[in-house]
N, C-alpha and C positions, 0 to 999 in steps of 0.2 A: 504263233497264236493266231487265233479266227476269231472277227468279235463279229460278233451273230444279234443285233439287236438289242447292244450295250451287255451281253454278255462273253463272256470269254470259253471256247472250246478247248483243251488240251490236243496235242497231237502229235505223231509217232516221229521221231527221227529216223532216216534210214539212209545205208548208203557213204556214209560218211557228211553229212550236212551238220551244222552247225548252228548254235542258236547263242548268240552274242548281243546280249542287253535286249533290247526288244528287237532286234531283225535277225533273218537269217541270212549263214553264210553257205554258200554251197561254189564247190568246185567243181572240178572233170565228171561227178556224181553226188547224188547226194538230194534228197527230196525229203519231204514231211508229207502224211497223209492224215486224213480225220475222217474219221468211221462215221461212214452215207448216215446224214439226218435229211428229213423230211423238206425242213425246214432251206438247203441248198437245191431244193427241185424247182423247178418253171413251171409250177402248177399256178404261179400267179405274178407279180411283177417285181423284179430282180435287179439289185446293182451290186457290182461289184468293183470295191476301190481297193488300190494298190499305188507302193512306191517298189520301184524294181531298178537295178541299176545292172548291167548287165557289162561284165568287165572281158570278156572274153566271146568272141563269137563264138555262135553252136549254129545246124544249119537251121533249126526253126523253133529256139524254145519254147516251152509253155511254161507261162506267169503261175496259172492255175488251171486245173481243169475236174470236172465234175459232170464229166461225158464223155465223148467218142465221135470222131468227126461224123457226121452225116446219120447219124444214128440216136443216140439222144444225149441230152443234157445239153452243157455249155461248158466251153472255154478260151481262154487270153492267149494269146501269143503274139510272138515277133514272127511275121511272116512277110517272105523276098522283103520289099525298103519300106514295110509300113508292119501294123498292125493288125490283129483279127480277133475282132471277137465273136464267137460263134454259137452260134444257138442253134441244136441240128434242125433241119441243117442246113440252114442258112451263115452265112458270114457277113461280117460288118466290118470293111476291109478301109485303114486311112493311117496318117499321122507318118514321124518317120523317127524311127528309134534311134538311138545315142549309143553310144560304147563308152563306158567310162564316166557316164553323170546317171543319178537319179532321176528318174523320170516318173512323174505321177499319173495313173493311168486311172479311169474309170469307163465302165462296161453298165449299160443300162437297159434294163427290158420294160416297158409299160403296161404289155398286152399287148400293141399291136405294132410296135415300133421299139427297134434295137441302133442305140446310140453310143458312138465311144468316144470316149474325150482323153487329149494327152495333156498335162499341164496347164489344164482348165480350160482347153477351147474345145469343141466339138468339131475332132476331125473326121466323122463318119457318120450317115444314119443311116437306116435301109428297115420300108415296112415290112414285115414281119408276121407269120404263123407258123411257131418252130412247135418241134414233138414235143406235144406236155406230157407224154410219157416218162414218167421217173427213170433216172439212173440207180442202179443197185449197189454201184461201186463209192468206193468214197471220193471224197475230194482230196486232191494231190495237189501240192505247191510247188513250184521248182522243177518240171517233171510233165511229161503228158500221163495220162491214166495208162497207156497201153506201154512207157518206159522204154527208150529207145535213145542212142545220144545224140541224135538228131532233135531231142527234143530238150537236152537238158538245159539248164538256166547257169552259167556260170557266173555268180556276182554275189546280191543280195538282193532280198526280199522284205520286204517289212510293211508294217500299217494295212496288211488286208482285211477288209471289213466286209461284210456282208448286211445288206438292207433290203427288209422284205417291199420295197419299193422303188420305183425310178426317183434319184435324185437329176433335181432339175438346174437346170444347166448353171443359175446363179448360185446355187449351194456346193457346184463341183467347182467353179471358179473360186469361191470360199472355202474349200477345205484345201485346194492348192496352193492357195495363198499363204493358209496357217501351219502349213506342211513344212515351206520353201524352205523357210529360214536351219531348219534341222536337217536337209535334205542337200547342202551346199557342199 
C-alpha cells in the first residue's frame, strides 16, 4: 500500500511478491506497481518515507522508483556502501545500508534541495534542479521501473508514504522514533 496524503492507493502484485499484514514480502522477484498519478511527479516538493529491510544482497536494488536514471522522475536505492536518492538527474548519495535489520529511510525534495536521511539522521544533501518533467510510467516498489535483477529488493518493504512536501528533519527523526519499536 501507498499512502499518498493520508490516503491509501491500491496496487498490482507482480512476480511473485507478497503482501503479509501491512508489509511486503519479495524474493529472488517479485515487485508492486501503482498506475502513474500526478500527484507522484516533481512538479513541486516531494518526500518520500520507507522502512525496507533488505535480507539478501542484489547488485543495486530499488526501494522505489517513479523514473529513470538520468531522465526523469525519482528514485531510492541501495547503491555500492551507501544510498541514492535520485532526482534526474541528479543523485543524493550517503548513509550505509544493513543486510538483515530494518532500516528507515526518508528521500526529500524542497525545490531546491534534495535530502536523505537513514534512521533519522541526515546522511546526504545536494542542491538541486532535477527535470520537472513528469514520468508516464507508474510507480514500482521493490524493483527499478526498467526491472532487471540487478535491481531487485530481496526482503521487505513496508510504511511507504508519500508527502506532497519536504518533511523537516525533526519530524523524520519523529517518525523513526515511532517506527522503531515495530521495526526490531
Amino acid at each position: 500500500r501507498d499512502r499518498l496524503n493520508g490516503g491509501i492507493t491500491k496496487g498490482r502484485l507482480h512476480a511473485g511478491a507478497q503482501a503479509a499484514g501491512a508489509a511486503l514480502k519479495l524474493g529472488p522477484t517479485g515487485f508492486v506497481t501503482f498506475g502513474h498519478l500526478t500527484e507522484f511527479d516533481l512538479g513541486r516538493a516531494l518526500s518520500l518515507e520507507v522502512w525496507v529491510r533488505i535480507d539478501t544482497e542484489s547488485q543495486m536494488p530499488v526501494v522505489a522508483a517513479c523514473g529513470a536514471f538520468n531522465s526523469t522522475g525519482w528514485f531510492l536505492q541501495r547503491y555500492g556502501r551507501g544510498w541514492r536518492w535520485h532526482l534526474a538527474p541528479i543523485s543524493c548519495d550517503g548513509g550505509s545500508p544493513a543486510v538483515g535489520r530494518w532500516v528507515h529511510l526518508v528521500g526529500t525534495f524542497d525545490g531546491k534541495r534534495a535530502c536523505l536521511y537513514q534512521d533519522g539522521k541526515r546522511v546526504a544533501q545536494v542542491d538541486c534542479s532535477p527535470s520537472r518533467a513528469a514520468w508516464s510510467g507508474p510507480l514500482v516498489v521493490g524493483q527499478s521501473s526498467t526491472q532487471s535483477p540487478a535491481y531487485q529488493v530481496q526482503g521487505g518493504i513496508t510504511g511507504l508514504r508519500l508527502y506532497h512536501r519536504a518533511l523537516r528533519a525533526a519530524e523524520v527523526a519523529e517518525r523513526f522514533q515511532a517506527g522503531q519499536k515495530a521495526h526490531r
